[in-house]
C-alpha positions, -999 to 999 in steps of 0.1 A, spaced: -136 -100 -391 -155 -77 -410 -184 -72 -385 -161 -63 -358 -159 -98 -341 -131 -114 -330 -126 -150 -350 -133 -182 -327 -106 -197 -311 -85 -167 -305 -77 -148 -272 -98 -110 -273 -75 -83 -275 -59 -61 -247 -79 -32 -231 -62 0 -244 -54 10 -205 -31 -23 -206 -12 -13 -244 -11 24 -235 31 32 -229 19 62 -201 6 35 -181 34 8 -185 43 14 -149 5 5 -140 -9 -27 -156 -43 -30 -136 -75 -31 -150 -89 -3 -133 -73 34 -118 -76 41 -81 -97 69 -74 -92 95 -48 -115 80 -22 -113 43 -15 -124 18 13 -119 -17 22 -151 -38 31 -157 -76 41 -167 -93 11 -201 -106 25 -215 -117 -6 -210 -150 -5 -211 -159 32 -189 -161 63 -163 -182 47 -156 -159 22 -154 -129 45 -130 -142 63 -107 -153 30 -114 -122 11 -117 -84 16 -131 -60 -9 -114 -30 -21 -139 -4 -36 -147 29 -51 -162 53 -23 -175 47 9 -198 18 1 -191 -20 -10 -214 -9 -44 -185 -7 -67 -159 -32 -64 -127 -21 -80 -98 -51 -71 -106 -84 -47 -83 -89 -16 -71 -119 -7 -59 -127 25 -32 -156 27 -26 -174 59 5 -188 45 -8 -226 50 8 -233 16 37 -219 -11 9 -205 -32 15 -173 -47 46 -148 -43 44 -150 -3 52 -180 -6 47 -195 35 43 -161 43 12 -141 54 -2 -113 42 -28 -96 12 -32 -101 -24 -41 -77 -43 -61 -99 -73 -62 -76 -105 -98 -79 -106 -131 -85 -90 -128 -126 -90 -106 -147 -72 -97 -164 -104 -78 -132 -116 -38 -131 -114 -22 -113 -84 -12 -76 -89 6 -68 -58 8 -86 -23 18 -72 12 29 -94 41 57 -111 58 95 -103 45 106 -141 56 87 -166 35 101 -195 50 72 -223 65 63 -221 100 95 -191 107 71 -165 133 85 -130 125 70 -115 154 98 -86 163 103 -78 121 100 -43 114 100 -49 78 66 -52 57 74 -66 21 54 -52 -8 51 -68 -39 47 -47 -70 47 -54 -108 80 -50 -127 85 -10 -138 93 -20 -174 65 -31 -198 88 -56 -214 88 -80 -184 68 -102 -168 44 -91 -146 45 -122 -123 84 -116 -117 74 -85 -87 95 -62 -78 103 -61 -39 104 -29 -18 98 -29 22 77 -9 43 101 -5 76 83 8 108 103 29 131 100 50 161 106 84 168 105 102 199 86 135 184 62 113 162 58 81 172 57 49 154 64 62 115 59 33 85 87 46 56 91 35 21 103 40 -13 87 38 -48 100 54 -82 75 82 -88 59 104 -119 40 93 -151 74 75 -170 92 69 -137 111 95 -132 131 98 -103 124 76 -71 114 95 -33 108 83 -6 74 89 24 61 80 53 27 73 74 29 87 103 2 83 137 -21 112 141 -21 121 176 -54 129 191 -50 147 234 -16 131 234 -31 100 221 -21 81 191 -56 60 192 -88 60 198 -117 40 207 -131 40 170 -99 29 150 -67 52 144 -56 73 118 -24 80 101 -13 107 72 12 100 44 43 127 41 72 130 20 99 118 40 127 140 55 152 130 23 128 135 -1 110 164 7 109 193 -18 133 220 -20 109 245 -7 101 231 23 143 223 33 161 241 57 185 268 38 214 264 60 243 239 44 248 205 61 287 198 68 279 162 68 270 135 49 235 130 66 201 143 50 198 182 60 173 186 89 142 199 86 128 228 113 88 229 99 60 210 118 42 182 105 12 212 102 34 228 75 39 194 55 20 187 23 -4 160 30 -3 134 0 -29 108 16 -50 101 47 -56 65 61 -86 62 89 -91 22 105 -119 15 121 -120 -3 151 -105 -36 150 -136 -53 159 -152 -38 129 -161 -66 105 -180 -40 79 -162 -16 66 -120 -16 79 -107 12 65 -109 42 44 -78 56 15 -84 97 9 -59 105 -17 -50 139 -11 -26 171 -30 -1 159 -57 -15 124 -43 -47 134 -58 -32 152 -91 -17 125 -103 18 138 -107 34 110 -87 18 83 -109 2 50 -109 26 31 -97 29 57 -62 -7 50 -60 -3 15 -59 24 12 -36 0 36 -12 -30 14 -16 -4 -18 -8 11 0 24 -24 7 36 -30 -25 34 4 -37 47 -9 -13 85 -41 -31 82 -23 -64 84 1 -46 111 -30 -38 131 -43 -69 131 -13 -90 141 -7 -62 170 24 -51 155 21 -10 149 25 -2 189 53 20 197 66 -5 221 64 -34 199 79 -15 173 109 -8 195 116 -45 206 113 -50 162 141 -25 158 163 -41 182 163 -76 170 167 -62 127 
């Protein structure tokens, strides 16, 4: 209309951060920032803090940036289907669609996945053209390694027009020989050993098929993200996202940072359902 209002009856137009082609890989309402934590979403009383988290902007619950939903996995709703997990709502409400979830790989009813290695993350289609409820699977595997302990790998297409896809890893920081401590635990995001930039890969050749080895300590690594919990009896505040390096640039995109805020959440769940012990995680591996 001539004043600038749109006419009755008809939907208002897309934000420009949902129509804009360098963020096709990235359709939610609002960018992650380099600091993030995850709060019980109080607001409305127990009930609701035990259905719903809070992911915000910071270290306090002030600004909300996307609501989490937890899903037991009582019922088919949503992409988990019967299986439990998080989901990430592309908003503040619990009325808004789902972005992204995080939980069980088997979605079948009443099917206990207790020695699963495998995390499923639920992302939005790469390509613009699709339909963002159709998500795109990719799997957050935990494994264990004698020199690092329990390590949380996956793989997401990376840059600002999806480039190329690489792959990373959380792994445990170790504090006196211990992976945890009293107050919660604490784990740093890497580029994994087949994805890690020239630079920083052995120069001798490989006479084999496998990924060349790498002789540099984890000291030597570029850190891309850090992930502290707080203790699991915490109720406030559960854990805090620091974006960190190219992480923090921007260079590995929007849809990197997503998959990072997912697989934070995806150890959260882990946590809570006592599954990111080295032993349990070595039982997992032998059933898969």
């Amino acid at each position: 209309m001539a004043d600038g209002t749109q006419p009755p009856n008809q939907p208002p137009q897309t934000p420009p951060l949902l129509r804009d082609p360098s963020t096709a890989l990235f359709t939610g309402y609002r960018p992650f920032p380099p600091l993030m934590t995850v709060h019980s979403n109080l607001t409305n009383g127990l009930l609701q803090a035990l259905t719903t988290h809070k992911l915000c902007a910071g270290t306090t619950p002030d600004d909300m940036l996307y609501l989490v939903e937890v899903h037991f996995g009582y019922t088919p709703r949503g992409p988990l289907h019967f299986g439990r997990g998080f989901y990430l709502r592309n908003g503040t409400r619990f009325q808004d669609p789902i972005l992204a979830a995080v939980g069980e790989v088997f979605r079948l009813p009443l099917l206990v996945s207790l020695f699963d290695p495998r995390t499923s993350v639920l992302l939005p289609p790469g390509d613009g053209e699709r339909n963002p409820g159709n998500k795109i699977e990719e799997i957050l595997e935990a494994t264990v390694r004698r020199d690092q302990g329990v390590i949380f790998s996956f793989g997401v297409e990376t840059g600002e027009k999806k480039v190329g896809r690489e792959e990373f890893e959380w792994r445990k920081l170790k504090e006196k020989g211990e992976a945890t401590t009293e107050k919660g635990s604490q784990y740093r995001l890497y580029y994994s050993d087949r994805s890690r930039p020239r630079g920083l890969m052995s120069s001798q050749p490989s006479s084999s098929a496998q990924p060349p080895v790498v002789d540099i300590d984890d000291e030597d690594e570029e850190v891309l993200a850090e992930l502290r919990f707080n203790s699991l009896f915490s109720f406030t505040q559960m854990f805090t996202l620091e974006l960190k390096g190219a992480g923090q640039t921007g260079e590995l995109g929007d849809r990197w940072t997503l998959m990072v805020v997912m697989t934070a959440l995806g150890i959260h769940w882990l946590r809570q359902n006592g599954k990111t012990h080295r032993a349990t995680v070595k039982v997992a591996e032998k059933f898969l």
